[in-house]
C-alpha positions in Angstrom: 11.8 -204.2 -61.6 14.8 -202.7 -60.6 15.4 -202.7 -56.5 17.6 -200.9 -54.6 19.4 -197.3 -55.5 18.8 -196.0 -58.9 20.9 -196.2 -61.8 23.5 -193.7 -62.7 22.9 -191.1 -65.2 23.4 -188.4 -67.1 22.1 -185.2 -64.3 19.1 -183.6 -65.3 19.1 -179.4 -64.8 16.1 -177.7 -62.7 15.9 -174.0 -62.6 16.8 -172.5 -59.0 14.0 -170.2 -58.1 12.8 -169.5 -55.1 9.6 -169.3 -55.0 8.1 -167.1 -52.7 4.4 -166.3 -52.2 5.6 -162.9 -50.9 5.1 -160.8 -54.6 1.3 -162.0 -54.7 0.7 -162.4 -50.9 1.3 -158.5 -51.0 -0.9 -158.2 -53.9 -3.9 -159.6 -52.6 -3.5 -158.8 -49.2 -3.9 -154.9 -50.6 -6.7 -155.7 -52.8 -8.5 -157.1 -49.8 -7.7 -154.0 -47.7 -9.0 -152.3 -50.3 -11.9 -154.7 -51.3 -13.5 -154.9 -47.8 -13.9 -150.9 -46.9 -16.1 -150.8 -49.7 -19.4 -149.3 -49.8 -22.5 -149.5 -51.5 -21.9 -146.7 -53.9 -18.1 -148.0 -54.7 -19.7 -151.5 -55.4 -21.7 -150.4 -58.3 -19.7 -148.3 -59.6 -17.4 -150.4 -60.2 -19.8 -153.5 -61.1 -20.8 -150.8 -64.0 -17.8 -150.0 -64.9 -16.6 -153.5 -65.6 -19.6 -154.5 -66.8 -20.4 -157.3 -64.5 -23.0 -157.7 -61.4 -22.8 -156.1 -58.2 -22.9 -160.2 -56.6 -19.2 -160.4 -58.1 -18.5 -157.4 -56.5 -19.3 -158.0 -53.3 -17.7 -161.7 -53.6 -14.8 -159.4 -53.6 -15.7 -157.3 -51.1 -16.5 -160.7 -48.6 -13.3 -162.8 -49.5 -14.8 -165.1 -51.8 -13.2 -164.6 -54.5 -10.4 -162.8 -56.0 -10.9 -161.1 -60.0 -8.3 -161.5 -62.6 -4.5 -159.7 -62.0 -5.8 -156.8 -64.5 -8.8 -156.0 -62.7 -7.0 -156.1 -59.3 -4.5 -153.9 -60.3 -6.9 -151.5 -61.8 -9.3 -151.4 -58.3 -6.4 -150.7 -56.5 -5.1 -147.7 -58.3 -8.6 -146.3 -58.6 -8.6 -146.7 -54.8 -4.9 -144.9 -54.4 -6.4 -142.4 -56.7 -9.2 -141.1 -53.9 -12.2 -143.7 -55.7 -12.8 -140.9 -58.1 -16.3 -141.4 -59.9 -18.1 -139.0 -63.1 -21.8 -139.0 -62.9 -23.2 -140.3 -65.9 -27.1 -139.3 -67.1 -29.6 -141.4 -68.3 -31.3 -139.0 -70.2 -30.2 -136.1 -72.0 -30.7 -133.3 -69.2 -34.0 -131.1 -70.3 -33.5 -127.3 -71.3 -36.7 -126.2 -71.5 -40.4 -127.6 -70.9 -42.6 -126.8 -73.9 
């Protein structure tokens, strides 16, 4: 076992980055913003339109978790666009009762 200072040798490179948690700090801190004023009607319509349970949802909506960069980015435009919904019919609407 070698005591002491270490041995010389050939310097090894490392990539200077600094790496700040600013870029996703401002990310989520947005998506939370925007996660937490949700209401009921916003929760599922968006659990339906990404196909997964209102519980995830609102684990958004409480803090508890975060969804994947794709889905955040989506939510947040759909909230800078006004939360725009369509109303979409179970049924085909009925044109006449015979």
């Amino acid at each position: 076992m070698i005591t002491g200072n270490k041995a010389p040798g050939r310097p090894v490179y490392v990539a200077d980055i600094p790496f700040e948690n600013d870029r996703q700090m401002v990310l989520l801190d947005e998506f939370y913003s925007i996660a937490k004023r949700l209401h009921y009607r916003d929760i599922v319509a968006l659990a339906r339109a990404f196909g997964m349970t209102e519980r995830t949802v609102y684990a958004w909506h409480y803090g508890e978790r975060f969804p994947r960069y794709d889905i955040m980015i989506d939510v947040i435009e759909w909230a800078k666009r006004g939360k725009p919904m369509r109303k979409e019919y179970q049924k085909g609407p009925f044109f006449s009762m015979l």
